[in-house]
KOLGU-471860 format. One record per residue (C-alpha): x, y, z. Coordinates in steps of 0.001 Angstrom, whole numbers, plus 500000, padded with zeros to 6 digits. Example, Ala and Ser with C-alpha at 12.3 -4.5 7.8 and 13.67 -1.06 7.14 Angstrom:
BEGIN
512300495500507800513670498940507140
***
This chain:
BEGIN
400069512865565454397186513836562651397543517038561781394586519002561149394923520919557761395011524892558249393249527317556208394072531038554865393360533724556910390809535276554537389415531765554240388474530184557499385123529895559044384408529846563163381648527374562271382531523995560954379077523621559896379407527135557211382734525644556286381529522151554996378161523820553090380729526341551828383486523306550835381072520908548826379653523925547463382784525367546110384016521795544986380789521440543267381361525027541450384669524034540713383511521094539003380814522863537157383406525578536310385462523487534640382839521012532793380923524705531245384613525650530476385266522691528271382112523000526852382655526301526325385624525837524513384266523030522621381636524513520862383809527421520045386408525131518652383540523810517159382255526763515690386096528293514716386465524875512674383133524686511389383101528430510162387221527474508793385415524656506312382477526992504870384774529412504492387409526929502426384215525212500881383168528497499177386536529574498540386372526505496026383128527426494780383849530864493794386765529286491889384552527034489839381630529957488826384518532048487949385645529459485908382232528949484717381837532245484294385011532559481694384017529711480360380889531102479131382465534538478291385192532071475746382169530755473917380562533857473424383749535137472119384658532191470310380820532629468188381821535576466688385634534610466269384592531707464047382128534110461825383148533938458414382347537871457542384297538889460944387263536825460191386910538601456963387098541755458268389865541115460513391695539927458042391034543043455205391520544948458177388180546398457655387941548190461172384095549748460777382805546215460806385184544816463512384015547838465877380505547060465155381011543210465479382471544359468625379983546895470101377152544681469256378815541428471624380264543727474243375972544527474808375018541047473974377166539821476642376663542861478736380628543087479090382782546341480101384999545139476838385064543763473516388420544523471022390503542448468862394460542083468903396401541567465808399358539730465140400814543213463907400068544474467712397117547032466454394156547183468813390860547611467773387865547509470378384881548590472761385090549731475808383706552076478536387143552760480113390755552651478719392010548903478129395563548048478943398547547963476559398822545241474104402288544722475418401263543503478491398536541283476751400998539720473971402471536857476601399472535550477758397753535275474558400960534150472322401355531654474612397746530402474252395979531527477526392074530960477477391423533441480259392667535870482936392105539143484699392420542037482847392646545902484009390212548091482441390815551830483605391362551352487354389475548304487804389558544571487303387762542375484916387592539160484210388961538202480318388034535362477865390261535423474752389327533334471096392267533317468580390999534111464935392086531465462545391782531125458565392881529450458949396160530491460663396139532543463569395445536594462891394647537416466050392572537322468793389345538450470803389122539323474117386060540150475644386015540884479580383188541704481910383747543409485324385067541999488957384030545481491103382195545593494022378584545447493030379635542077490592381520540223493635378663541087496237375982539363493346377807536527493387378589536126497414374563535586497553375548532374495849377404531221499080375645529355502044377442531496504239377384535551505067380647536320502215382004539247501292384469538769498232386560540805496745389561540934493729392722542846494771395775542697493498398866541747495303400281545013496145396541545718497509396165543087499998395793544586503856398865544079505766397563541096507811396914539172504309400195539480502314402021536916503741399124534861504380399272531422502241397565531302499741394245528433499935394475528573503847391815530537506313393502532885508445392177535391511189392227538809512329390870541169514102390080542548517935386903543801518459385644541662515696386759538210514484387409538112510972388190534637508603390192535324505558390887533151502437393030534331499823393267532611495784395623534132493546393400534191490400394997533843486454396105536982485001395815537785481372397895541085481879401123541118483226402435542696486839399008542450488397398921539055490622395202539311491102393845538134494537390598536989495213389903537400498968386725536118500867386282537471503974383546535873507053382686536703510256383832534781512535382248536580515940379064536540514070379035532811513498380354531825517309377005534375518316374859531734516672376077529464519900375824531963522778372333530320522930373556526311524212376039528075526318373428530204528106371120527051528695374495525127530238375211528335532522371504528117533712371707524502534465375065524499536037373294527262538163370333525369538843372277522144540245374914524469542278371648526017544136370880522453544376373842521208545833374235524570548372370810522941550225371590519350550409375095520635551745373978522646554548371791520215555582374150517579555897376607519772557122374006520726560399373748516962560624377185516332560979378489519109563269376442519168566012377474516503567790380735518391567173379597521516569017378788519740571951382550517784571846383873521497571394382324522589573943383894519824576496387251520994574820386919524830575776386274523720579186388994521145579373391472524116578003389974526123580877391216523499583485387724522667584477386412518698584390384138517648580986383351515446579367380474514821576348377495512261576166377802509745573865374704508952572166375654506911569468377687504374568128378859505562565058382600507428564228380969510608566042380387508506569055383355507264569173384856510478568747383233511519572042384020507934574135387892508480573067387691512299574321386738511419577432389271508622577586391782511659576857390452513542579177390862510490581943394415510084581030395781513843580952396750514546583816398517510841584023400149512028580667401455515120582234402902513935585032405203511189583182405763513818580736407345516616582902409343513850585304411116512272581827411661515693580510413332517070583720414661513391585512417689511591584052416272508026582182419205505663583594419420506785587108415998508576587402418528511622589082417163515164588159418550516425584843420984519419584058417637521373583163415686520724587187418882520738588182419834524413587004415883525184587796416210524174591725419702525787591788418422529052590891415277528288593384418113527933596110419873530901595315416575532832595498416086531511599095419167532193600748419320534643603391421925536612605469425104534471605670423834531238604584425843529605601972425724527520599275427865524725597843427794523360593861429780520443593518430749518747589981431663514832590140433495512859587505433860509717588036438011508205587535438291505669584891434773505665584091435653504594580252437708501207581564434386500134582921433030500239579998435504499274578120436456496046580135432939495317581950430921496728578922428152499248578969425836497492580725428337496940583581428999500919583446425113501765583753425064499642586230428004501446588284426303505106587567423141503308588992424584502133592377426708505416592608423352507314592231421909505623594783424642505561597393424627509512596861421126509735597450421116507493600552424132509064602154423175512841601355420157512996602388418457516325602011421076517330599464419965517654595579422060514811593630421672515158589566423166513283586610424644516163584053425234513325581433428166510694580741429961510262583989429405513437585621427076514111588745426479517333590301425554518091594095423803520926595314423988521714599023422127524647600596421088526602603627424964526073605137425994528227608008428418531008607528431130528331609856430156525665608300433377523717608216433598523248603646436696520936603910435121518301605934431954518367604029433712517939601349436112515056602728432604513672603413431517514093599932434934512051598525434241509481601213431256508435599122433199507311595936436507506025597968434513501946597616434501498866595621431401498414594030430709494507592454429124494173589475428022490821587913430792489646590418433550491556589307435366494542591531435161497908589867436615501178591456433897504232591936436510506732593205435698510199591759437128513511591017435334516816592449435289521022591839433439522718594172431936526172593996430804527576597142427979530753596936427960533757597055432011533490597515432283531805593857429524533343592167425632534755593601424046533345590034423637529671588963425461530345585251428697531278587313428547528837589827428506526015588056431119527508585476433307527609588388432421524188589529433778523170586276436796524720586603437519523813589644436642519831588615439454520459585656442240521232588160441116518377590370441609516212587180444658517738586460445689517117589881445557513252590312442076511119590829440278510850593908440935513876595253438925517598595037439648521136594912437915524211595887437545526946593215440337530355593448440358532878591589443681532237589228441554529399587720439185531268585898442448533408584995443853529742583842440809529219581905440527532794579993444914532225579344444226528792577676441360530114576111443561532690574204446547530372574064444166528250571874443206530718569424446513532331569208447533528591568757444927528400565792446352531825564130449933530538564392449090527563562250446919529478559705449665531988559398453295530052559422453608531626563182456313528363564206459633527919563446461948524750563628465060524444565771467596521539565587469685519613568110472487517193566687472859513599567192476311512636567584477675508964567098480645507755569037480824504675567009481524506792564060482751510022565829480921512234563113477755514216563630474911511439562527471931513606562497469646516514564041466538516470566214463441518750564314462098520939568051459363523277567449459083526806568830456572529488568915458103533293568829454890534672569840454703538456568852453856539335572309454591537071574994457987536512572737459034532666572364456724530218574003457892527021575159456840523723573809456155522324577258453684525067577395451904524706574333451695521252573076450037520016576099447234522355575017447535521438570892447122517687572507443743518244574080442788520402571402443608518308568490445491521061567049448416518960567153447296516811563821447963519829562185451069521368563786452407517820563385451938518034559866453763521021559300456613520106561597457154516987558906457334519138555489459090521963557270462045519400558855461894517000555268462240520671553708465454522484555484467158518228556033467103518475551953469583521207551869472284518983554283474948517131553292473539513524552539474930511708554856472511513733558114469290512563559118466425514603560472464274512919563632460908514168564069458800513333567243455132511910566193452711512887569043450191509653569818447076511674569128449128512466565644449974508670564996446067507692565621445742509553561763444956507668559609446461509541556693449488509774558677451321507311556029450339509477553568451430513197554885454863511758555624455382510068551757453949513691550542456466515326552594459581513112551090458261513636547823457631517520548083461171517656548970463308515172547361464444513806550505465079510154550857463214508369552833465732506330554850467413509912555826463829510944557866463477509447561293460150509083563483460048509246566950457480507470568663456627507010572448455154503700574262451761505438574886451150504632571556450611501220572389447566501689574978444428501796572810444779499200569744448281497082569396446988495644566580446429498740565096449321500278566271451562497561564849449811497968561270450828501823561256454037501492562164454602498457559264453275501077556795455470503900557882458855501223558030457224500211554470457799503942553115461709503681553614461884505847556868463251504831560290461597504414563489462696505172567461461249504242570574461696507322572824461891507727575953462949503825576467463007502483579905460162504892581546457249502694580954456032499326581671455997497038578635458610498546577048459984494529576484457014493549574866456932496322572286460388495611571318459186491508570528456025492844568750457782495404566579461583495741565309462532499253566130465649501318564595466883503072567499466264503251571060466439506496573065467610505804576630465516508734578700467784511109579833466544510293583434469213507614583351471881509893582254471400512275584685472249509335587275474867508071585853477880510049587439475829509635590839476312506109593047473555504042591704472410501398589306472381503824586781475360502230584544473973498969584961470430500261583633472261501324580793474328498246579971471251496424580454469631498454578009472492498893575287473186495033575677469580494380574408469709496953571930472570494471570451471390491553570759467986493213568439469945494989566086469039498407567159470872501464567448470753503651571317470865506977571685471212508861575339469279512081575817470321514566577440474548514259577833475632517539579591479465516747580432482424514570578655481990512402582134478583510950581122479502510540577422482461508798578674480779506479580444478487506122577508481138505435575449482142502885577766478631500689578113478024500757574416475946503662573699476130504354570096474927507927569591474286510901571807472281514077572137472240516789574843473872520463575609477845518977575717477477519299571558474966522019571765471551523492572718468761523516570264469762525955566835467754527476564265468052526981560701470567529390559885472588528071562834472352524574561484474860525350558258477365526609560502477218523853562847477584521353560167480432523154558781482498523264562051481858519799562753483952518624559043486248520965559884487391519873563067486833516718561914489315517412559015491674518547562075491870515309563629492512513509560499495620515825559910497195515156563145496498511585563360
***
């Protein structure tokens, strides 16, 4: 299915036609947004780089007419230094005509100072303010510095010294012309760009400048952008680290752009005005063929017949030819629709869902006295069908049986609730009505052979029935009953039914509660282990114990095992309690004396585990117990679903060390052929036999039979179940080699086992002193 995109609340139009003009428009605007924003950053880039360069370009040229500009103050200086009569003077130390010398180039050159330094560190000059100490002068020109800045009172200058030779050197002059602000501003007109220039020193740089490097542009400002370029200049005095800083505007050079972007603002304007028209035109084109198809749709929602002209043969018209195609086919749609949603696919039986529907239609029309009967059907042995026939063979069966019930019942409501199971309502059924015949009736339609592809398979069925209002006066509680009473039919036997009582919902809420009282014990170590000794007569010594579980429930007090591990079966829960019973018995058989072996019943649901190999070899190693001490006891229902399987288990298991018993020997019906397909330890003879064997009978022969096989395999018997010294006499007699059973003792708890053990060696010790 397309799905049609969905628009925000604050976004969406009621006509199509607004909505495209308003789309192509807004795509368009996007488009010009982000071309004028480019451009927009472009040409400031442009303009930030552009106005970076002039600003670096004159940063070099002030450099060179500074230069110049001591260059020219050095050979003015260096005229009079080279004068014969001033040299003279200088070196007489004739100070009137030295100050005169002086006073006369300080105006020549129109300088703030003109004075002479001798080698003896006297000063003689001009000057309109005070000059600095000679001191900080005596470096720079000892070491043969041309130029530098100077201080002069509390501003900067600019100083050209000229050493006086005659021809050694006896000193030197220094003549040095202002930097203030009305000399710097004359010679920013000599930039190509707006300037303003200034000498600072160090110390007197703003905050945003001092750690600015020095030769780069930097920025500043908010309101207005500012470029800054900062040159540390020579100094002729020492500790001042002159700066000279150029400063430019940048916001005033970006404003010479504002122009270009206002033109691409009014064009991008222009075309988006442009582009609105030609939009809403070909949006009006487009949608009103649409107005008429919505149109047909309104009145198609409304139940009512449309359909749309078609009046071209483009996608539009097409548009409209496959709407009224739709339209054609709805209600053919519909109908298909609701019948697979509500109609079983294989046996085209109503559903659980029409099935629960007409149920509660039924229970809405009954009147008076009338009852009404639910009946739940599971067919017996449904998965041997499939298992032998296959699944086509067993959809097949559900087919036929789905039509018998239909043919036979007649005005009764027959419905597939998945799998195997049917259900069966019958209503409007007189307060007399005779319920066990109908429902003979009802198991009369399963007791037949139905053939399929030639072979014979068996339809019989199990039933619970749930009769109204008796059972239940709402559909959720019939049919629970139903259930319930269709589990106690099962339990029962097959082919037969049972009506629903009372006690079974009881049942149902007691197992309900057994299982999660079942799920605390295991979480919370709630079982304990009791042990029954295997005695041998061969050896007359106590061979081994039998692990038994019990439950000492904290209310009901100590449950039974026959009540409880039926339900851990069906449950699963019995993987787990398994599990435990293993460490726990490979954890108390540890503490015996080495020569007793522990034998712990495997479950078949337990065996299927795959791991199962793997809990028992963690249980042996967890507790140091050998292997060959620990004994698995295994029934022949093991042997049902996969020999093959089933063999390969038990090879891994013998493979660990441990031994293996058939129990229960002699109560099923291949018992022979399990003992050819796998060599088992021991063989427990069901204590069925026993019981029989003081009685007239073929009892002793079964268990001759029996221990005389045993031999000739190799394997050990055991009888369950040996209650007097007559039947372990006779035991004794046909070859039985162990036995287990009240005469040595009931089941005994842990504690119980120590003593046990320790009156068996010493009456054992007993017989041995009076033989």
């Amino acid at each position: 299915m397309t799905r049609i995109p969905s628009w925000p609340a604050q976004l969406r139009f009621r006509s199509l036609k607004l909505r495209i003009a308003v789309v192509y428009a807004a795509l368009f605007a996007a488009i010009l947004a982000a071309v004028l924003l480019l451009a927009g950053n472009g040409i400031a880039r442009f303009g930030e780089d552009s106005a970076s360069r002039d600003l670096a370009a004159n940063a070099r040229v002030f450099d060179e007419i500074i230069e110049l500009r001591a260059q020219q103050m050095r050979g003015s200086a260096d005229v009079l230094s080279r004068d014969f009569g001033f040299r003279e003077a200088v070196a007489t130390g004739d100070e009137p005509t030295i100050e005169s010398a002086l006073v006369s180039l300080r105006e020549r050159s129109r300088s703030d100072a003109a004075f002479v330094v001798g080698l003896d560190g006297v000063m003689i000059g001009s000057a309109e303010a005070a000059l600095p100490p000679v001191a900080e002068l005596w470096d720079a020109l000892e070491g043969g510095q041309e130029h530098g800045i100077i201080r002069i009172g509390d501003k900067l200058a600019l100083a050209a010294a000229s050493p006086i030779e005659v021809p050694d050197t006896i000193g030197w002059l220094v003549l040095a012309q202002p930097l203030d602000a009305a000399e710097m501003q004359r010679l920013s007109k000599l930039a190509a760009v707006d300037i303003d220039a200034r000498v600072l020193r160090a110390r007197q740089l703003p905050t945003g400048l001092k750690s600015a490097s020095l030769g780069k542009v930097v920025e500043s400002g908010d309101s207005e952008r500012v470029l800054h370029h900062v040159t540390a200049l020579p100094a002729l005095q020492q500790g001042l680290r002159p700066r000279l800083v150029l400063d430019h505007s940048l916001s005033k050079a970006l404003g010479e752009y504002s122009g270009l972007q206002w033109l691409l603002a009014a064009l991008a304007a222009a075309g988006l005005t442009l582009v609105i028209i030609l939009s809403w035109r070909v949006a009006r084109t487009i949608t009103r063929p649409l107005s008429a198809l919505d149109t047909a749709t309104r009145l198609l929602g409304e139940g009512k017949d449309a359909k749309v002209e078609v009046t071209s043969d483009d996608e539009l018209g097409r548009l409209g030819a496959s709407f009224n195609a739709m339209v054609a086919a709805i209600e053919e749609r519909e109908r298909q629709i609701t019948h697979v949603a509500l109609h079983d696919g294989l046996t085209n039986l109503p559903n659980r869902k029409l099935f629960v529907e007409q149920l509660d239609q039924a229970l809405a029309r009954r009147r008076g006295d009338a009852q009404l009967m639910i009946v739940y059907v599971d067919l017996d042995d449904f998965k041997v069908v499939n298992d032998t026939l296959g699944h086509p063979a067993g959809d097949a069966l559900l087919r036929n049986v789905a039509a018998h019930l239909q043919s036979v019942l007649g005005e009764a409501i027959v419905a597939r609730l998945g799998g195997d199971e049917f259900a069966i309502l019958l209503g409007d059924l007189p307060a007399n009505e005779n319920l066990a015949a109908l429902a003979d009736k009802l198991q009369g339609c399963f007791g037949r052979p139905i053939m399929i592809d030639g072979q014979q398979a068996d339809a019989s069925a199990s039933m619970g029935i749930a009769v109204a209002p008796g059972d239940g006066v709402d559909g959720t509680t019939l049919m629970k009953n139903a259930d319930l009473a269709l589990y106690r039919a099962k339990r029962d036997g097959k082919a037969t039914y049972h009506f629903f009582e009372q006690s079974l919902d009881e049942q149902a809420r007691h197992r309900r509660q057994m299982e999660l009282d079942l799920r605390l014990a295991i979480r919370d170590g709630g079982f304990e282990l009791y042990f029954q000794p295997l005695y041998s007569m061969h050896e007359e010594r106590l061979k081994a114990f039998e692990a038994l579980i019990r439950w000492p429930h904290a209310e009901a007090g100590m449950i039974s095992p026959v009540d409880f591990i039926p339900l851990a079966e069906e449950t699963g829960l019995i993987v787990q309690i398994g599990e435990w019973v293993i460490r726990e018995a490979c954890r108390q058989a540890a503490s015996w004396p080495d020569d007793l072996s522990v034998a712990v019943n495997i479950s078949p649901k337990q065996f299927q585990c795959p791991n199962l190999a793997t809990i028992v070899l963690s249980a042996l190693a967890s507790s140091g117990l050998p292997a060959h001490r620990l004994e698995l006891e295994i029934t022949e229902s093991i042997f049902i679903s996969n020999l093959e399987k089933t063999l390969e288990a038990l090879h891994s298991l013998r493979a660990l060390g441990v031994r293996i018993a058939l129990d229960d020997f002699g109560t099923g019906y291949s018992s022979l052929s399990y003992l050819r397909s796998f060599p088992f330890d021991k063989l427990k003879i069901d204590q069925s036999f026993v019981r029989d064997l003081t009685l007239d009978g073929n009892a002793n022969a079964m268990i001759r039979a029996i221990t005389t096989l045993a031999d000739a395999l190799g394997m050990e018997t055991l009888a369950e179940g040996v209650e007097d010294e007559a039947q372990a006499a006779i035991l004794r007699q046909e070859g039985c080699h162990q036995i287990q059973g009240y005469l040595l003792s009931k089941p005994i708890d842990a504690r119980a086992v120590h003593v046990f053990i320790a009156a068996m060696a010493d009456e054992a010790d007993g017989q041995r002193r009076r033989a």
